[in-house]
C-alpha positions as CSV (number, residue, x, y, z in Angstrom):
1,X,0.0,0.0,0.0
2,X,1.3,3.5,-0.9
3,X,2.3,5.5,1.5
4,X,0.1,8.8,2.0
5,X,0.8,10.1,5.1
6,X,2.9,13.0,3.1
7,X,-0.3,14.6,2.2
8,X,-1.4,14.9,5.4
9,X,-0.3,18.8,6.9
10,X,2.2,18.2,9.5
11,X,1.5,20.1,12.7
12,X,3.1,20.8,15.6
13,X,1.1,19.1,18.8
14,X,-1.3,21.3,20.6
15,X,-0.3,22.7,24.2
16,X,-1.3,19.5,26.4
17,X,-2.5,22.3,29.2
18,X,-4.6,23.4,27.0
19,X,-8.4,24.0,28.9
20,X,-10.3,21.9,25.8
21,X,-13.3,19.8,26.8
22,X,-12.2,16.5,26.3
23,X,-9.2,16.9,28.4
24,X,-11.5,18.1,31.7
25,X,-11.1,15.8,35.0
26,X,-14.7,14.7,35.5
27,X,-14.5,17.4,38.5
28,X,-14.9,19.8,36.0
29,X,-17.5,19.0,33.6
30,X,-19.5,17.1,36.3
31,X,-19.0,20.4,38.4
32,X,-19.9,22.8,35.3
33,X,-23.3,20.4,34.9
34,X,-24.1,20.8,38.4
35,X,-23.4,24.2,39.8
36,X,-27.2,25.5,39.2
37,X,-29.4,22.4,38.9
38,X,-33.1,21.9,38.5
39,X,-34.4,20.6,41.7
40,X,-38.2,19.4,42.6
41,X,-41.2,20.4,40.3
42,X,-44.5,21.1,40.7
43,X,-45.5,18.1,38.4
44,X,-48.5,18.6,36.1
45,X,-52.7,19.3,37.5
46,X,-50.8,21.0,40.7
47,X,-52.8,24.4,40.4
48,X,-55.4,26.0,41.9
49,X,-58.8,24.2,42.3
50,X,-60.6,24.1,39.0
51,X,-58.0,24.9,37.1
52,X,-56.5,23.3,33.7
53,X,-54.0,25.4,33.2
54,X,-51.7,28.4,34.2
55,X,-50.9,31.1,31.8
56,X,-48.0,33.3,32.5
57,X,-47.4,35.9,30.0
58,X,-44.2,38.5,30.2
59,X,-42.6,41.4,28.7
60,X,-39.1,42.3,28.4
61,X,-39.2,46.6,28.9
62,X,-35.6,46.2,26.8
63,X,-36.1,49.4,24.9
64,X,-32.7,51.5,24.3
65,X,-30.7,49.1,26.5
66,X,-31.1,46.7,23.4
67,X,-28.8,48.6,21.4
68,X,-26.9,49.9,24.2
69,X,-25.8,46.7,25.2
70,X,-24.4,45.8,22.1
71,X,-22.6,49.3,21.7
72,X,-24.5,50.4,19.4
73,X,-25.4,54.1,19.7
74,X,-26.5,55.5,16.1
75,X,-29.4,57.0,16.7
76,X,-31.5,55.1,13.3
77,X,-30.8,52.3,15.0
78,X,-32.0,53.6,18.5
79,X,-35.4,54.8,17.1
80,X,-36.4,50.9,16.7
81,X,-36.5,50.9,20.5
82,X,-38.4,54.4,21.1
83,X,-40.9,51.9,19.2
84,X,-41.4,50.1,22.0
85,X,-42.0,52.5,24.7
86,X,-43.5,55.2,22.3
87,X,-46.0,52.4,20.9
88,X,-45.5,49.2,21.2
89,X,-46.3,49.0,25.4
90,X,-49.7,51.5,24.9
91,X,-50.8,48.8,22.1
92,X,-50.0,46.1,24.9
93,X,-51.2,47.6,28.1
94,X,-54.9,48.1,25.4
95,X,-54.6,44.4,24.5
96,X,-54.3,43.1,27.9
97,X,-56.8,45.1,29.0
98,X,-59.7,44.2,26.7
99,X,-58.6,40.5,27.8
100,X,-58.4,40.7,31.8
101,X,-54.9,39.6,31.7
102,X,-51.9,40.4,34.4
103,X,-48.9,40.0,33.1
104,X,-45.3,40.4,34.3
105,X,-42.7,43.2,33.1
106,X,-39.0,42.9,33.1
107,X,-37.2,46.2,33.2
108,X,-33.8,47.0,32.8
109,X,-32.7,49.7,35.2
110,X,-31.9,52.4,32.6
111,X,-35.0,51.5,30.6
112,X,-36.9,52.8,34.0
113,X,-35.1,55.6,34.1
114,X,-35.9,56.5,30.7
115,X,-39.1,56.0,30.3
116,X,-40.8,56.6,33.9
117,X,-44.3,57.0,32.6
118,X,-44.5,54.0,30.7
119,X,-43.6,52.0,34.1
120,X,-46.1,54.3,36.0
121,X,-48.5,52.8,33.5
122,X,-47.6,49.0,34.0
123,X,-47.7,49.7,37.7
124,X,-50.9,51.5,37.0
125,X,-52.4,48.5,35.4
126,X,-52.1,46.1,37.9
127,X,-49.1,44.5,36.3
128,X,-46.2,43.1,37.9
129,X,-42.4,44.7,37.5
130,X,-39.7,42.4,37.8
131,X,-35.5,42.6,37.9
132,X,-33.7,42.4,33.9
133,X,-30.6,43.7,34.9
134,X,-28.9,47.3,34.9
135,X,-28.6,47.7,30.9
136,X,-28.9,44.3,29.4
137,X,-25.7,43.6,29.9
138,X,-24.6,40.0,29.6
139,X,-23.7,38.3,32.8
140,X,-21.1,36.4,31.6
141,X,-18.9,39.3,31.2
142,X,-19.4,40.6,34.4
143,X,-17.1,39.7,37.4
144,X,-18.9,38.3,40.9
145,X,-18.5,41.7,42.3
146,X,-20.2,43.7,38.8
147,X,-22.6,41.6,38.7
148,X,-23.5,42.2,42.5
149,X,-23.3,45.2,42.3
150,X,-25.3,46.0,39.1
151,X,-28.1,44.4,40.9
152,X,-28.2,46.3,44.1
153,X,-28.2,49.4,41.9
154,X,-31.2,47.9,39.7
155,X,-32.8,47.2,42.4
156,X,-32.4,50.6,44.1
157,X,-34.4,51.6,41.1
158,X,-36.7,49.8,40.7
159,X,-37.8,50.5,44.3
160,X,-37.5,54.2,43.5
161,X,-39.4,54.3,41.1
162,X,-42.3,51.6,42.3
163,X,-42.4,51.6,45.6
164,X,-41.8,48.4,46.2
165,X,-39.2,45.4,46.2
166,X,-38.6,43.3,43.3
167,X,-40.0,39.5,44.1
168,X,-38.6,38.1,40.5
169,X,-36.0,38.4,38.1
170,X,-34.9,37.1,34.3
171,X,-31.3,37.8,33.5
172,X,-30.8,39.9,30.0
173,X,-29.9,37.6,27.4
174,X,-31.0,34.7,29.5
175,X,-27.4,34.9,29.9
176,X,-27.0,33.4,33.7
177,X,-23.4,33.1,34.9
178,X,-22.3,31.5,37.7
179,X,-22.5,34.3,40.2
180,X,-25.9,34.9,39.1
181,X,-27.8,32.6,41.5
182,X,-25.8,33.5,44.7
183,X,-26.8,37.0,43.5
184,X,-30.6,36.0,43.7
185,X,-30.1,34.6,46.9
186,X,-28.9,37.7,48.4
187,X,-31.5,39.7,47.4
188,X,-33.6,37.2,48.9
189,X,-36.0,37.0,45.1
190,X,-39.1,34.6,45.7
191,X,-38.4,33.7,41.6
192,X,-36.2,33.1,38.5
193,X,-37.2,33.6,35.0
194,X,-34.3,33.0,33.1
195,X,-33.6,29.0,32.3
196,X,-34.7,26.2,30.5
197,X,-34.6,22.9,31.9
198,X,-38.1,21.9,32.5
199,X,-41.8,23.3,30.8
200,X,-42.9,23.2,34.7
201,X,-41.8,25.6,37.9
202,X,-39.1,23.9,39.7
203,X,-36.7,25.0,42.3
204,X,-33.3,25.7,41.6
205,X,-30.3,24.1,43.2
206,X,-26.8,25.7,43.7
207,X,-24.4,22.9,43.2
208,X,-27.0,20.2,44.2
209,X,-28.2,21.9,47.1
210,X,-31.8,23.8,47.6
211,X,-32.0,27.2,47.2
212,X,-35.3,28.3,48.1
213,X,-36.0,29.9,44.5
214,X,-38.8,29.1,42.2
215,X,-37.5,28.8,38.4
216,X,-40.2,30.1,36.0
217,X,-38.6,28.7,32.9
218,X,-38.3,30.3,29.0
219,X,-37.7,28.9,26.1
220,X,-36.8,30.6,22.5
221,X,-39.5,28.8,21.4
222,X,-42.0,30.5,23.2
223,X,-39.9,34.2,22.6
224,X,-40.6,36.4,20.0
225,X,-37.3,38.2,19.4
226,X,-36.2,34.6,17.4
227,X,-39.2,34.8,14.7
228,X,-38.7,38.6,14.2
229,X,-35.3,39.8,14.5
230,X,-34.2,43.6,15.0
231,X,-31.2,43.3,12.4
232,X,-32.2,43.1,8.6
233,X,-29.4,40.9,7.9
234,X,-31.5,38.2,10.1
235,X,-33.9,38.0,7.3
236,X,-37.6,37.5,8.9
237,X,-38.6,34.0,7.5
238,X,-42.2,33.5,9.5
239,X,-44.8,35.4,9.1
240,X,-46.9,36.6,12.5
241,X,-49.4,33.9,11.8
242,X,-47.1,31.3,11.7
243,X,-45.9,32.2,15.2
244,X,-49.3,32.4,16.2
245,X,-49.9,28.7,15.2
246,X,-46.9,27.3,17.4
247,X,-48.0,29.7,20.4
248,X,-51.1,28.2,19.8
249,X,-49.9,24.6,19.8
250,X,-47.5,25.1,22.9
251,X,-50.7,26.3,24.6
252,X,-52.8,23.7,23.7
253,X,-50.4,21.2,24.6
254,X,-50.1,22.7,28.1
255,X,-53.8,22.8,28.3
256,X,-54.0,19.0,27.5
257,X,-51.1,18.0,29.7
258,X,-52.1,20.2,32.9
259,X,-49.2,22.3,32.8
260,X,-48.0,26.0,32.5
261,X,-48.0,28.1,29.3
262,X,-45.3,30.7,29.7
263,X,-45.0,33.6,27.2
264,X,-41.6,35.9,26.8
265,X,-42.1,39.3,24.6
266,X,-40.8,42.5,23.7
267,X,-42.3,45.7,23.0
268,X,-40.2,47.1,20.6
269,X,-40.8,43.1,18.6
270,X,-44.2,41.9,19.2
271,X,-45.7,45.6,19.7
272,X,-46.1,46.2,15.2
273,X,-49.6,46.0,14.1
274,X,-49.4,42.7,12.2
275,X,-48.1,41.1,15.4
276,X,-49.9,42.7,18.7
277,X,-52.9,41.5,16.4
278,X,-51.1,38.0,16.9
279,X,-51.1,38.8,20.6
280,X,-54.6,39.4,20.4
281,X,-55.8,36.6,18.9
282,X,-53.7,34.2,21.1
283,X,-55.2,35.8,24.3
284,X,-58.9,35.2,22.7
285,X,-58.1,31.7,21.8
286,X,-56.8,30.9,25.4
287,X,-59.2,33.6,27.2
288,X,-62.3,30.8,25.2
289,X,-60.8,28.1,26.9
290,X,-62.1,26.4,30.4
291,X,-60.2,26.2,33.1
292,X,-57.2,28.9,32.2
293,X,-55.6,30.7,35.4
294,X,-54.2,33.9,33.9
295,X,-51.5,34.9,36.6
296,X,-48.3,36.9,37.1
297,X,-44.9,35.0,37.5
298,X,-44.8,35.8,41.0
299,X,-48.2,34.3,41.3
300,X,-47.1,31.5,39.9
301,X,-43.8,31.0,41.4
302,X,-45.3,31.6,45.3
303,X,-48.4,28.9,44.4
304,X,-45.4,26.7,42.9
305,X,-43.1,26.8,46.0
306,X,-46.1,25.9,47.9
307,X,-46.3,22.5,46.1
308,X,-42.3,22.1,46.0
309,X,-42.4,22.6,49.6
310,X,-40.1,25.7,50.0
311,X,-40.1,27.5,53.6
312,X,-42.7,30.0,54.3
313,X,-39.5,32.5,54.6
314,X,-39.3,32.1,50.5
315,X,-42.4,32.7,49.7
């Protein structure tokens, strides 16, 4: 047989302390796997009496802080978020309205600041405002002591401007680093809303052991920035109704099983005519249905840590 190995490129070995995957000690990846868990759920037909199913829909208030965050300041591109606060939350606010639904609202820190009125109107409505960071920076590129520290300043806000203490949070990006869940646990939250292990509540665990916090969990799935992207070059390839049929589906599917429906939008994305009339008709096809619980994710997570068992001091 002819010898070939000539026409393979000769390269020097790679640097044997090099960090790459298959050359972690199982302490590593069993501890990267582990360090925030998913603990006990609630299990399926655990809600209130009479009811089929629990509907949890949400709002991420990202506004500017969506360009901000990626360093992008030109103000073209910064009028597509004055969309959301200028007309996509009114249009919102209306459509929950008309349906009887509370909802939850995630605000960054600086998206308070800037647009005060819009969160008087949220508050006004009965809605409930949770924690999404200082200005939807990533956690991952914060150190332990940013990210701390970013969230007692968000959380100074948030109480300044609504009176009252943040219960919940969902991390911006859904980007939750390691420091992220001792951070929740110091500010003593009732709730997560930021990860995806389970389509039930569950309670999170810190390196196998209980924490005490309720996870509401997301999925892209169930998100709207995915289907209708900000940037151009992310070419839109559903249309509204489209997304309406899934959003559809995942709710009938939680209707049948006995589970939790749980909705993440933006209203800079979902607030466009063609798609807060998707809104619309996805809260009149669930509003028609017997048996829906329409609550807040604090609602939620405080009925779920009930069944979970979690202290009365959590909840």
């Amino acid at each position: 047989m002819e010898n070939r190995t000539s026409d393979i490129e000769q390269t020097a070995p790679e640097d044997p302390s090099a960090e790459r995957p298959w050359r972690w000690p199982e302490e590593r990846w069993r501890g990267l796997a582990t360090r925030v868990g998913a603990g006990r759920g609630t299990g399926l037909h655990r809600w209130p009496q009479g009811v089929s199913v629990a509907v949890a829909i949400s709002f991420d208030v990202d506004d500017e802080t969506a360009p901000f965050c990626l360093d992008v300041t030109s103000p073209g591109y910064i009028s597509q978020a004055h969309y959301g606060a200028r007309v996509g939350l009114p249009r919102i606010l209306s459509a929950l309205m008309e349906y009887d639904v509370p909802a939850s609202f995630f605000v960054p820190a600086v998206s308070m600041q800037l647009n005060p009125e819009g969160i008087g109107d949220i508050q006004a409505a009965g809605h409930e405002i949770g924690m999404h960071g200082w200005i939807h920076e990533r956690c991952g590129d914060l150190s332990g002591e940013e990210e701390y520290a970013l969230a007692e300043r968000s959380v100074d806000v948030l109480r300044r401007y609504t009176g009252v203490m943040p219960r919940g949070m969902r991390t911006p990006w859904w980007d939750f680093s390691g420091h992220t869940l001792p951070v929740a646990r110091h500010l003593d939250l009732v709730y997560d809303s930021s990860m995806m292990a389970d389509d039930e509540p569950y309670e999170l665990l810190h390196s196998g052991e209980r924490t005490g916090i309720v996870e509401i969990p997301v999925a892209w799935i169930r998100d709207d920035a995915p289907y209708f992207p900000d940037n151009p070059a992310d070419r839109q390839v559903m249309s509204p109704r489209q997304v309406l049929r899934i959003w559809k589906d995942e709710f009938d599917g939680a209707l049948a099983a006995g589970g939790l429906f749980q909705l993440t939008l933006h209203p800079h994305v979902i607030g466009h005519r063609s798609r807060v009339l998707v809104l619309r008709e996805l809260l009149s096809h669930i509003s028609d249905q017997a048996g829906v619980w329409f609550a807040t994710h604090e609602e939620v997570a405080r009925h779920a840590g009930k069944r979970i068992d979690i202290p009365p001091h959590h909840t």
